[in-house]
Structures are given as structure tokens and as C-alpha cells.
FIMIPA-96669 format. One record per residue (C-alpha): residue number from 1; residue in three letters; x, y, z. Coordinates in pm, whole numbers, plus 32768, in hexadecimal, padded with zeros to 4 digits. Example, Ala and Ser with C-alpha at 12.3 -4.5 7.8 and 13.67 -1.06 7.14 Angstrom:
! FIMIPA-96669
[pt 1 'ALA' [84CE 7E3E 830C]] [pt 2 'SER' [8557 7F96 82CA]] 
//
This chain:
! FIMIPA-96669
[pt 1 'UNK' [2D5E 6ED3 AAFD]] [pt 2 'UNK' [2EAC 6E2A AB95]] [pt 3 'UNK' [2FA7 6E52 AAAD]] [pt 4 'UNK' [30F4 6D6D AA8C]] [pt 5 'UNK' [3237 6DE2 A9C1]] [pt 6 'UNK' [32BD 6D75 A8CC]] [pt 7 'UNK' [3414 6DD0 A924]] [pt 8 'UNK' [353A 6CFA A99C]] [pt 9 'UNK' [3547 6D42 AAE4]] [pt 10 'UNK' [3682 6CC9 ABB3]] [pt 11 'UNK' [364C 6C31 ACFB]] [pt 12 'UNK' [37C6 6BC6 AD79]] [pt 13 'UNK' [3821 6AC4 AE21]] [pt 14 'UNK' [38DD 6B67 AF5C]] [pt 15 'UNK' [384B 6A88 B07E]] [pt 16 'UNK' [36FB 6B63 B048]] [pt 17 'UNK' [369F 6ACF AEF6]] [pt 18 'UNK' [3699 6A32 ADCF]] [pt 19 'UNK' [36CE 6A7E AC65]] [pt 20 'UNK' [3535 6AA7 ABAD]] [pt 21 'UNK' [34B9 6B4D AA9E]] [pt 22 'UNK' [334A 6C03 AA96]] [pt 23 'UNK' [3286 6B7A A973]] [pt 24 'UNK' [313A 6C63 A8ED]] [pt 25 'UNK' [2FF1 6C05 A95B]] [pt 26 'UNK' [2F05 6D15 A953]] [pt 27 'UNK' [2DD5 6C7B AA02]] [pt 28 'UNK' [2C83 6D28 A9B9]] [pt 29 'UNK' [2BB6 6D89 AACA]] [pt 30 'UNK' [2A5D 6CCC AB74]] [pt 31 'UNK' [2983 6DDA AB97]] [pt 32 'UNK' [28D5 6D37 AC88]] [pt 33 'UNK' [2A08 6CF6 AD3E]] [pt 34 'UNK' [2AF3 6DBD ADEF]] [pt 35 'UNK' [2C72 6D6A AD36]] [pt 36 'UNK' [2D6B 6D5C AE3B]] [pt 37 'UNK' [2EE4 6DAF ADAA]] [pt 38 'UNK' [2FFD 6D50 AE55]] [pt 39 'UNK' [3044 6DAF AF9D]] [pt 40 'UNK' [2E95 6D8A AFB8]] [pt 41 'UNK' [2E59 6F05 AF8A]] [pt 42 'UNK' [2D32 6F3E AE7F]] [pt 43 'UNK' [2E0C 7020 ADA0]] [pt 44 'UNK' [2CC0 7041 AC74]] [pt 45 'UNK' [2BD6 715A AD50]] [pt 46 'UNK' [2CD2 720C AE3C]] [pt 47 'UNK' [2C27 7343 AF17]] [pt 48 'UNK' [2CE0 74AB AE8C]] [pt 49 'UNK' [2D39 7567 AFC9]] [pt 50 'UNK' [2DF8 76A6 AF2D]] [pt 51 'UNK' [2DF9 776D ADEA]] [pt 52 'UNK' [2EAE 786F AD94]] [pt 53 'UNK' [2FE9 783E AE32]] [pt 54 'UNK' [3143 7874 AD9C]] [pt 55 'UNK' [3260 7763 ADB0]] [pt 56 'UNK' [31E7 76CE AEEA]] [pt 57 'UNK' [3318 7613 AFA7]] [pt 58 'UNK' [3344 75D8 B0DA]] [pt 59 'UNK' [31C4 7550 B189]] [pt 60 'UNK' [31C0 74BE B306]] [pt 61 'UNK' [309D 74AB B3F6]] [pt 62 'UNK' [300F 7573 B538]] [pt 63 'UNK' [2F59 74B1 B64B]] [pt 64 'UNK' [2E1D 7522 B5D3]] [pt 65 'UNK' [2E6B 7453 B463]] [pt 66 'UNK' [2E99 7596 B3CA]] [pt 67 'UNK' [2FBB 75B0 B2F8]] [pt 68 'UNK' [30C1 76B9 B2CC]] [pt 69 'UNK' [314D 76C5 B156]] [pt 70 'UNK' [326D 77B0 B0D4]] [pt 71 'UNK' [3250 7852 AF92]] [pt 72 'UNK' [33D7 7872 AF17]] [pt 73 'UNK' [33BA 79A2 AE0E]] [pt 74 'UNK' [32DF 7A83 AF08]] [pt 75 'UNK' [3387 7A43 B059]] [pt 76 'UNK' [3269 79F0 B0F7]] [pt 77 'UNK' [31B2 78DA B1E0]] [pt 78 'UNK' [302D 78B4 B1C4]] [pt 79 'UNK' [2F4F 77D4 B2B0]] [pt 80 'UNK' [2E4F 76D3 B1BD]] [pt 81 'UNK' [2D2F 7668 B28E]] [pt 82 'UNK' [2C2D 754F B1BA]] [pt 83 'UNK' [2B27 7624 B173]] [pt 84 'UNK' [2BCA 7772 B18B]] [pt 85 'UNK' [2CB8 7859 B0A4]] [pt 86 'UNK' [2DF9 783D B0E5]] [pt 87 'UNK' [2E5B 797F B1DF]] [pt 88 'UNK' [2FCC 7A39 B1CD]] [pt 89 'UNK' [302D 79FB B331]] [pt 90 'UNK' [31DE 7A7C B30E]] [pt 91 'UNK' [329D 7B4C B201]] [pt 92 'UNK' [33ED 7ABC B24F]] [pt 93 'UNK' [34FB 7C03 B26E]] [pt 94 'UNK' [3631 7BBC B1C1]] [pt 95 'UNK' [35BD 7AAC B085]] [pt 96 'UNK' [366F 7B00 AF54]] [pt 97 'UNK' [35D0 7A08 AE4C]] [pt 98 'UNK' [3649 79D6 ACD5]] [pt 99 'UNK' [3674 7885 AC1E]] [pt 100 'UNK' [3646 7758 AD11]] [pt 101 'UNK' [3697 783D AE42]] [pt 102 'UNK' [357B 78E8 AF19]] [pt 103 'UNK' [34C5 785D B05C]] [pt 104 'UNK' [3516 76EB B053]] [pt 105 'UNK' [349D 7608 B140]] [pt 106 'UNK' [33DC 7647 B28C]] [pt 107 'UNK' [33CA 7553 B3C1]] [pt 108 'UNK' [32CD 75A7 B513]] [pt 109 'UNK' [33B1 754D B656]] [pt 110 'UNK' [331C 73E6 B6BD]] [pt 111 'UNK' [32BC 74CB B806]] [pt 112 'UNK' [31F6 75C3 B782]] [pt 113 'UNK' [3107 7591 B895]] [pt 114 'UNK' [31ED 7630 B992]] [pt 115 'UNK' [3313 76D2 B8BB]] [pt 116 'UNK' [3249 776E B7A5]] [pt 117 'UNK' [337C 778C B6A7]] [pt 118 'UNK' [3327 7741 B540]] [pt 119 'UNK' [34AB 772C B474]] [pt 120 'UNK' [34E7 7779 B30C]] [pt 121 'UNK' [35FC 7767 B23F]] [pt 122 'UNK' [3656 7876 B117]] [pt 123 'UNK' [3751 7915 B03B]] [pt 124 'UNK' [37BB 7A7B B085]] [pt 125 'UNK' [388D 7B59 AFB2]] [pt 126 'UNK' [39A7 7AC0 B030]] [pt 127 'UNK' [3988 7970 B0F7]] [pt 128 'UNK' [38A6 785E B133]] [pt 129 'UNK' [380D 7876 B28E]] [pt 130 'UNK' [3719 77C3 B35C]] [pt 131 'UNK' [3631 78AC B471]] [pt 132 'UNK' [351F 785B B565]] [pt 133 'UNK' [3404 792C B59E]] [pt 134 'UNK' [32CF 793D B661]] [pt 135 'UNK' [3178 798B B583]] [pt 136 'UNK' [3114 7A91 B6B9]] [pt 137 'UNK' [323A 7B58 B625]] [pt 138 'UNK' [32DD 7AE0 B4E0]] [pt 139 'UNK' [33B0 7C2D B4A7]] [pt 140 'UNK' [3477 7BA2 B5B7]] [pt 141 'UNK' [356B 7A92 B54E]] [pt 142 'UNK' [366C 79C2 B5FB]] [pt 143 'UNK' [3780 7947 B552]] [pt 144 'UNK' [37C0 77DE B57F]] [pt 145 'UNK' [38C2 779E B44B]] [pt 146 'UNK' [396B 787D B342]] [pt 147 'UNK' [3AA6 78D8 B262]] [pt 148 'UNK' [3A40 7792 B184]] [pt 149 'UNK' [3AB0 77F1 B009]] [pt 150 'UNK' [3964 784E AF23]] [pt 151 'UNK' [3924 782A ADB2]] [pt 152 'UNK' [384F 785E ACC1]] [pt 153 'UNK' [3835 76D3 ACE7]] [pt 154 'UNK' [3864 75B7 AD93]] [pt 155 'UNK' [37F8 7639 AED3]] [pt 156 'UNK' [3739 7519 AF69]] [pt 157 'UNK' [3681 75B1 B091]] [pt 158 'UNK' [35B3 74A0 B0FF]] [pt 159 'UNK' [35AC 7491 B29E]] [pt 160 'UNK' [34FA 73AB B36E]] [pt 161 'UNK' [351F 7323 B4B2]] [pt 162 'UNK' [3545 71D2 B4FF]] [pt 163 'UNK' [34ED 70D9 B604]] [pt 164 'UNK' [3629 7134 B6E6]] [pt 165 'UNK' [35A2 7284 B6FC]] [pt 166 'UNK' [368C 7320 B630]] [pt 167 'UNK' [369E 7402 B50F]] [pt 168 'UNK' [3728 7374 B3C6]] [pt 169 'UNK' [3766 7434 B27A]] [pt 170 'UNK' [37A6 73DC B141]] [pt 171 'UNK' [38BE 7508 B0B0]] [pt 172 'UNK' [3907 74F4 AF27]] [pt 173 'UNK' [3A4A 7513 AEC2]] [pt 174 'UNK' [3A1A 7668 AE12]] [pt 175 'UNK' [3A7D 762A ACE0]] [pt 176 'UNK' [3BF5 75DB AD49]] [pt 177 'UNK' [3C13 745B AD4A]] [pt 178 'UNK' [3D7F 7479 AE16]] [pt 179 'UNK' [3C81 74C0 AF46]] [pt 180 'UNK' [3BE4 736F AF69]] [pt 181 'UNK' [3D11 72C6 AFD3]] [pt 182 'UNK' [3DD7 73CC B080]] [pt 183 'UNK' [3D71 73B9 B1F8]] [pt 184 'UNK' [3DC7 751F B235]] [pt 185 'UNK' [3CB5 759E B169]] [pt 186 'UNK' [3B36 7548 B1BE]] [pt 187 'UNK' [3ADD 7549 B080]] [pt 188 'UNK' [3A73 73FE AFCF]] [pt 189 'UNK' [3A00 735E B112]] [pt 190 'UNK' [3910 7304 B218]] [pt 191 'UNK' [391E 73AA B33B]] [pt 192 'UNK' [3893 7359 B4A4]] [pt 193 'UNK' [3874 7471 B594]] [pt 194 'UNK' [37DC 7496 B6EC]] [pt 195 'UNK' [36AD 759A B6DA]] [pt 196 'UNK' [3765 76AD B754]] [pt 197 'UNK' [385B 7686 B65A]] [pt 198 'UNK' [3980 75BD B736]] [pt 199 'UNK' [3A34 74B3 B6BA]] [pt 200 'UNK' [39B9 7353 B738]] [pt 201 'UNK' [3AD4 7280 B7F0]] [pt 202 'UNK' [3A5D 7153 B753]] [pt 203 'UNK' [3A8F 71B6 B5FE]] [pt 204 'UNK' [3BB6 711F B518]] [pt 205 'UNK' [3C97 7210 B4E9]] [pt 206 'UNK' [3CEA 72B5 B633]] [pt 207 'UNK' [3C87 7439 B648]] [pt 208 'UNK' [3BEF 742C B4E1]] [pt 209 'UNK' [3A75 7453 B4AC]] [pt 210 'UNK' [3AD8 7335 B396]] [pt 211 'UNK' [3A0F 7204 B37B]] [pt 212 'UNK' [3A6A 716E B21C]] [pt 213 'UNK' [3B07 71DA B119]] [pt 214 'UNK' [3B61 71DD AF7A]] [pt 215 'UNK' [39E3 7251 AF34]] [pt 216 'UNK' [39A2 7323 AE07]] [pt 217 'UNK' [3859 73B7 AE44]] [pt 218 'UNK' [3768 7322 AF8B]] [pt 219 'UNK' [360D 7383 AF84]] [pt 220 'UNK' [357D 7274 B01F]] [pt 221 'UNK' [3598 71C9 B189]] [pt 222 'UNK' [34AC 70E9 B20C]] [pt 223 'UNK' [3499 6FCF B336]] [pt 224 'UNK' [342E 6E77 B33D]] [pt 225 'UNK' [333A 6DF3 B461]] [pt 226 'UNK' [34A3 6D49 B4CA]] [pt 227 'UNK' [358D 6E98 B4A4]] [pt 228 'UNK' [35EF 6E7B B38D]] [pt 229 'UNK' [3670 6F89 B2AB]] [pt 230 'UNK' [360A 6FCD B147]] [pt 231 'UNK' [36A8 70EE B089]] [pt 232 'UNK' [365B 713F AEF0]] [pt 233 'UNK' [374E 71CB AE3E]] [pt 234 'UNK' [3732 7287 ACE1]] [pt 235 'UNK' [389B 71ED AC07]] [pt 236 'UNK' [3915 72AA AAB7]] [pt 237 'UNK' [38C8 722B A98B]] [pt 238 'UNK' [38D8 70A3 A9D4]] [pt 239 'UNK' [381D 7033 AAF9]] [pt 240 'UNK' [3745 70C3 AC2B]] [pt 241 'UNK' [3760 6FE9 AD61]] [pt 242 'UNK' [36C1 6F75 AEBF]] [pt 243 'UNK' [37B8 6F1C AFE3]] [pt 244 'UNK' [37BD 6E6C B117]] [pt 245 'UNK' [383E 6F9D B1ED]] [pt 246 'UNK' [393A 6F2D B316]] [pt 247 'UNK' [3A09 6FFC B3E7]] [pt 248 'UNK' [3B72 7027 B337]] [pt 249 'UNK' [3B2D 6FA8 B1E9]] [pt 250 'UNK' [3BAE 7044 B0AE]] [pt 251 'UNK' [3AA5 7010 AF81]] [pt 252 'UNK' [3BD4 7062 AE78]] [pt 253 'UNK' [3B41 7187 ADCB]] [pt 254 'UNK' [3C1E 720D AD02]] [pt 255 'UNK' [3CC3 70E1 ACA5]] [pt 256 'UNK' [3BC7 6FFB AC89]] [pt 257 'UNK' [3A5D 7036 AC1C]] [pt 258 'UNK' [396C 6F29 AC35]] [pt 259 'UNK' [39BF 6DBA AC4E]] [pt 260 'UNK' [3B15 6D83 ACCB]] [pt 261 'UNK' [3BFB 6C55 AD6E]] [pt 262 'UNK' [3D00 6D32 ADFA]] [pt 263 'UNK' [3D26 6CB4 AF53]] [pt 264 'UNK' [3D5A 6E5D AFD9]] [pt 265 'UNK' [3C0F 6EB0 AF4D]] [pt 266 'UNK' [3AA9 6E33 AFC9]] [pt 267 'UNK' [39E5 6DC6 AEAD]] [pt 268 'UNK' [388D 6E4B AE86]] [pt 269 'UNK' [3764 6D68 AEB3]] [pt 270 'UNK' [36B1 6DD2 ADAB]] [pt 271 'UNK' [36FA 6EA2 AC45]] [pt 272 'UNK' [3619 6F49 AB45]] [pt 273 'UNK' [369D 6FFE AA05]] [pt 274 'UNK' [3657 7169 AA50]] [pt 275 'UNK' [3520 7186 A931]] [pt 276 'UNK' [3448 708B AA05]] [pt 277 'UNK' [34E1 7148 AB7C]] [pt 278 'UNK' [356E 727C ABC3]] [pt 279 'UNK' [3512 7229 AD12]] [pt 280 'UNK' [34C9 7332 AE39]] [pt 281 'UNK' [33D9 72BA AF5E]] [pt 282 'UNK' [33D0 71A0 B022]] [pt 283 'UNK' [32CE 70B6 B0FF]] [pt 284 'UNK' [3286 6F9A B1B7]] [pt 285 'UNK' [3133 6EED B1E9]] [pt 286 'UNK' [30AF 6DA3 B1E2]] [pt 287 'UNK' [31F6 6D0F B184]] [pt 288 'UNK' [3247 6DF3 B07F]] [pt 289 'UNK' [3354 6EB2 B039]] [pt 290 'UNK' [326B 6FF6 AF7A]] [pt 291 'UNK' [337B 70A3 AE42]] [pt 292 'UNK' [32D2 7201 ADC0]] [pt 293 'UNK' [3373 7225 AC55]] [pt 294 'UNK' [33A1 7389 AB94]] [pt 295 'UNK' [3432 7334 AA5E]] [pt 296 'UNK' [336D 720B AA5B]] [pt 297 'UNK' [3243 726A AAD7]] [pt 298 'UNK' [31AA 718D AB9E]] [pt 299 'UNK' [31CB 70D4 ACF6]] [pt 300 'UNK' [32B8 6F9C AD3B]] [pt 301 'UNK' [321B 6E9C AE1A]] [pt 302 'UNK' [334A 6DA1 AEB3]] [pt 303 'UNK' [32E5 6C8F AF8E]] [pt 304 'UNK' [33B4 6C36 B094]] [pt 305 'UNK' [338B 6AF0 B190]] [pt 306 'UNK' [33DF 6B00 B30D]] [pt 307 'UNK' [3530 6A8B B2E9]] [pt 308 'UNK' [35A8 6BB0 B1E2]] [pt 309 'UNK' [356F 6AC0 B0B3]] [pt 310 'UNK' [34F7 6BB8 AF5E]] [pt 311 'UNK' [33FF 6B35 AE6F]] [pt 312 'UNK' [3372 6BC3 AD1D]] [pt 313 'UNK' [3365 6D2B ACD0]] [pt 314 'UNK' [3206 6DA5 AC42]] [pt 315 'UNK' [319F 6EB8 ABB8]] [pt 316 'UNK' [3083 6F8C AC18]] [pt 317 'UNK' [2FD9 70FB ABA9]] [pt 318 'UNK' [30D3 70C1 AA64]] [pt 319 'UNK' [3086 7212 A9BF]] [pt 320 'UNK' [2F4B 7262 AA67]] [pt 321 'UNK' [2FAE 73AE AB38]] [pt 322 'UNK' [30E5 7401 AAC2]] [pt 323 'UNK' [3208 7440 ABA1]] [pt 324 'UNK' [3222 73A4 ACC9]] [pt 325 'UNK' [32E0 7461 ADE6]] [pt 326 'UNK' [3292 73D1 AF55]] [pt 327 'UNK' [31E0 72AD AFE1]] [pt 328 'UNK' [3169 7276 B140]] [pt 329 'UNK' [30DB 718F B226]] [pt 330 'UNK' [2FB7 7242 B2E4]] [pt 331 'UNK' [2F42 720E B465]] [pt 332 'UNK' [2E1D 7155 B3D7]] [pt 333 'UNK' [2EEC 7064 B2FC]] [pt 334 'UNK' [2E83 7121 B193]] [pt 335 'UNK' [2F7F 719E B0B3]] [pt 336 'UNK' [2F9D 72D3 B04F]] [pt 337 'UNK' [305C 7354 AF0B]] [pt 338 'UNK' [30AF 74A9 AEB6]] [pt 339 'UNK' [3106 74DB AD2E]] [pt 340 'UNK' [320C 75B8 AC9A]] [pt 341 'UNK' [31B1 764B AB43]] [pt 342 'UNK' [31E4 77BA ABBA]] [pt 343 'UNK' [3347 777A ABD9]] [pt 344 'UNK' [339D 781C AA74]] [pt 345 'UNK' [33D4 76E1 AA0C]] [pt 346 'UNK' [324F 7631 A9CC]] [pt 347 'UNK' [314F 7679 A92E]] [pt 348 'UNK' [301C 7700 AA03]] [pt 349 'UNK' [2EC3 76A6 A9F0]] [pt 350 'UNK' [2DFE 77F7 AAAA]] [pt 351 'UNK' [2DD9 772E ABDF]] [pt 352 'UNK' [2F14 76DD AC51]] [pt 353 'UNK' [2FD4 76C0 ACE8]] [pt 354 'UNK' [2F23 75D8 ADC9]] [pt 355 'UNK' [2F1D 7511 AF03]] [pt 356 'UNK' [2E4D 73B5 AEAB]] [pt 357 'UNK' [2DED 72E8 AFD9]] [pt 358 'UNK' [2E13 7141 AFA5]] [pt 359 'UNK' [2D56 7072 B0A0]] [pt 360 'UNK' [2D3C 6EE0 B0C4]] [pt 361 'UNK' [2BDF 6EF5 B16E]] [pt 362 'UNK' [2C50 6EAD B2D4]] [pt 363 'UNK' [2D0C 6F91 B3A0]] [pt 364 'UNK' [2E60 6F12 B426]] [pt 365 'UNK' [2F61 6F52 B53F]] [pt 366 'UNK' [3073 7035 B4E7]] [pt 367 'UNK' [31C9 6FC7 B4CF]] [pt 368 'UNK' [328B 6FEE B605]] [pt 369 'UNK' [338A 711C B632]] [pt 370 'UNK' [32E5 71CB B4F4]] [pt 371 'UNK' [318B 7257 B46C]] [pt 372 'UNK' [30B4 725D B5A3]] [pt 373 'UNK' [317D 7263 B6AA]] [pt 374 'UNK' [3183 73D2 B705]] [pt 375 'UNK' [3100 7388 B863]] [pt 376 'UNK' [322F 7300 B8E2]] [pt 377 'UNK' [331D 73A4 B9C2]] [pt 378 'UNK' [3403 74B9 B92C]] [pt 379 'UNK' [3572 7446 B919]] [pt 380 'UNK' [3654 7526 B9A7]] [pt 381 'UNK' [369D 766D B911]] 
//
């Protein structure tokens, strides 16, 4: 069934949106009828791809529509086929995992095709790094970014690369607020690197892999059809936001959390109190801006119109598989989910965790410079 909170949920009025609040309306469903939620994705029968798996995090996609998923505890990548156990494909060398720190997110180069390289990004004993690798032989790892501060928390990890072609990471502070606004440290921000590693020359601060700044923990980045950069952000004990990402910007963390008129400080475009949030992944499809929840369990649909303008959150999967890690926007337009109850701090049925498959009925174009477009040309190493 589609299920809509009832939790005051702050949309703010930045230029993006308006102030709303998400009234309940659970909505039983037509048996004979196929009960599209928001963002059109039946979210009642979703196909189970994987089992078994512990902590899944970071989940991108071969050419084939295979997907490689990293499992943060263990280290290690596996391939999930439909129809086929999931297979261990890398043990990554170096992953020392405790708390929220392990193998963290995982991105396949946009030109796979050609360049092969699959990167990850992890905690060691020391550092937090990001590598590249080739599946022909994972042992052998290329370090693209390193000497980052680790913690038992607040770690972010997410990487992705966006439309420009470009690497971006979202880097938690570490548990030291000072680091989100000191630009010396690359803790607390977003970075944007080239996929060797180099510094871009467009990027805001000149010879810094810093994008934005004044983030407390990042573990979400996704693109709008128009370029446009979403990031999710886990706050304290107050609010959890969404921003607007631009190049430069300082989202005020520690300062601020949440809400804020401080003209130094971007304001976040939308807020949830961390027991409905605790947000990690991020997607786009269809118009929608997909949350995946841990704390709250359960998936945050936000629409959002052509020109940047966000509407109602809603609610989906509220309680029904737990944890909610990563969500991702598949070559053939479904969504796929991975849950997080084996992360010491959920409660596990025997089958998870899991990978759970959403589809709309129709398959759709991917979105440019993301899921699907491994076939393009390399950029340059």
C-alpha cells in the first residue's frame, strides 16, 4: 500500500520551495489494480534480487545491467544478476571497518566500456582513501585520494560521478565539527575530483578538491535531468537536511543545523527530524528526488518540477524492510534499494539484507551523465 506520513515535514522556501506539511493518508490497495506511489514506481510487490548480504552500501551498474554492491563490514564487492546469487567478485586490501566506517560507497567510471576501472571509497587504519580497480585484477589498487581523517563516524563515503564527468564525494566531518568550515581540512565537504585523482581547474577553491562546504555527514548525491545537485545530509539531534549543492557554498554545519536565515549559510531545501530520516542514499527518476531513511525506515519520495521548484514529501516502505542504506536508478529505469539491518544497528529478518527491485511498468531512458552511461568515452586519466 502507499503510505503518507504523518510527520511535519519542512519544505523551505529558498527559491526551490515552499513551506508544506505531509498529512496521513494511508490508501488501501485495488487488488485489481496496480497502486502507483509517488514517483510512479509500484512499491506493494517489489522483485528480491539478493539475500544474504551484510551492510550493503555502495551499488552502481555494469553495461550488462548487472550491478556491483559493496558490503562495508566484509570488504568486499559482489556482482547481483536478476535471477542469479549474488557472486564475490573483489576483497578490497586495506578496509579496516568498525562503527560507521568500512567500504563506503562504490561508483563504475562512466567509461567502463573502454577504461574498465570500477572506484571505491573506504576507511583504513589510518585515513580515508578512495582507489580504482579493475575486476580482471582487484588485488591491484590505484590510489586516487587519501590522508582524509576517519572515525568511527561520520564518514560519509558516498561517490558518484556526475554529468561533467567528474568524481564527487561526500567526506563526513569525522566526528570533529571544526572540519566543516576550515578549508584546509577535507573533511565535512564535497569534493570534485578528476578520475585520476587531479584537481579540476574549474572548481571553487583553486587547487582544492573542495566543492562545498560546512556539511556534517553527506551520504547522498544525486543529479537532476537539468544538473542539478542534490546532496542528504544526516544533522545531530535537531534536523536532517536536503541541499541545493553549488560550487562554493557553505551549508553552515556547525553553526547552523537545519533551517537558517544567515545570509553565509545556504539553507537546506528540505528538513526532517532525524526519527522520520537519518538519511543515506540518494536518486533521481521521474521527477523525484528518491531519500532512503535508516532511522526512519523507509524511503522519501520529493517531487521536484523542471524549474527546481520542491513539492510534498511522502512517505513510502514506512517500516516495511527496515533500514534503508542506498537507492539507485537502474539502466532500465527501476529502482533498486539495498536495506541495512546488518549494520549492528537493525534488527534482521533471515533474509536480509536485501536488494528489492521497484519498477513503473515501462522501461525509461537513463539520466544523462549517470546510471547507464558507461559506454561513453573515458575521461582522461
Amino acid at each position: 500500500m502507499r503510505l503518507r506520513a504523518i510527520l511535519a515535514v519542512a519544505v523551505l522556501a529558498t527559491g526551490l520551495g515552499t513551506a508544506v506539511n505531509a498529512e496521513a493518508d494511508v490508501q488501501p490497495t485495488n487488488r485489481s489494480v496496480v497502486a502507483l506511489g509517488a514517483g510512479g514506481f509500484d512499491f506493494s510487490n517489489p522483485e528480491v534480487l539478493a539475500t544474504g548480504l551484510e551492510a550493503p552500501w555502495g551499488l552502481d551498474f555494469l553495461p550488462d545491467g548487472s550491478a556491483l554492491v559493496a558490503q562495508r563490514d566484509r570488504g568486499t564487492v559482489v556482482r547481483v544478476r536478476p535471477g542469479l546469487p549474488p557472486v564475490q567478485v573483489a576483497q578490497i586490501p586495506g578496509v579496516v571497518a568498525g562503527g560507521e566506517a568500512g567500504l563506503l560507497g562504490l561508483a563504475v567510471s562512466p567509461g567502463y566500456r573502454l577504461d574498465r576501472w570500477v572506484y571505491v571509497c573506504f576507511t583504513t587504519a589510518s585515513d580515508i582513501r578512495i582507489t580504482r580497480f579493475r575486476l580482471s585484477t582487484p588485488q591491484t589498487q590505484q590510489v586516487i585520494l587519501s590522508g582524509l581523517a576517519r572515525a568511527s563516524v561520520h564518514d560519509g563515503g558516498r561517490i558518484a560521478f556526475g554529468p561533467d564527468g567528474l568524481l564527487y564525494a561526500g567526506i563526513g566531518d569525522a566526528g570533529v565539527t571544526a572540519n566543516a568550515q576550515n578549508l584546509a581540512s577535507r573533511n565535512g565537504k564535497i569534493l570534485r575530483i578528476r578520475p585520476n585523482g587531479a584537481i579540476p581547474a574549474g572548481n571553487p577553491f583553486p587547487g582544492s578538491p573542495v566543492y562545498s562546504y560546512g556539511h556534517r555527514n553527506v551520504q547522498g548525491l544525486a543529479w537532476d535531468p537539468r544538473g542539478r545537485l542534490f546532496a542528504s545530509e544526516f544533522g545531530q539531534n535537531t534536523w536532517d537536511e536536503v541541499n541545493v549543492i553549488v560550487p562554493g557554498g557553505n551549508y553552515g554545519w556547525p553553526i547552523v543545523e537545519g533551517p537558517s536565515t544567515d545570509p553565509r549559510f545556504r539553507a537546506p531545501v528540505v528538513v526532517w527530524a532525524p526519527a522520520q530520516a537519518s538519511p543515506s542514499g540518494a536518486a533521481f527518476a521521474n521527477g523525484t528526488l528518491f531519500v532512503v531513511a535508516l532511522r526512519g525506515t523507509r524511503l522519501w519520495t520529493v517531487p521536484v518540477s523542471a524549474s527546481g521548484q520542491v513539492g510534498t514529501p511522502v512517505a513510502e516502505l514506512v517500516g516495511v524492510y527496515g533500514r534503508l542504506r542506498t537507492v539507485v536508478r537502474a539502466p532500465d529505469g527501476s529502482l533498486w534499494v539495498a536495506t541495512n539491518n546488518r549494520d549492528g544497528r537493525g534488527t534482521p529478518v533471515p533474509a536480509d539484507d536485501r536488494i528489492l527491485r521497484f519498477t513503473t511498468g515501462e522501461q525509461q531512458p537513463p539520466p544523462a551523465g549517470r546510471v547507464g552511461s558507461h559506454d561513453a568515452d573515458p575521461a582522461q586519466p
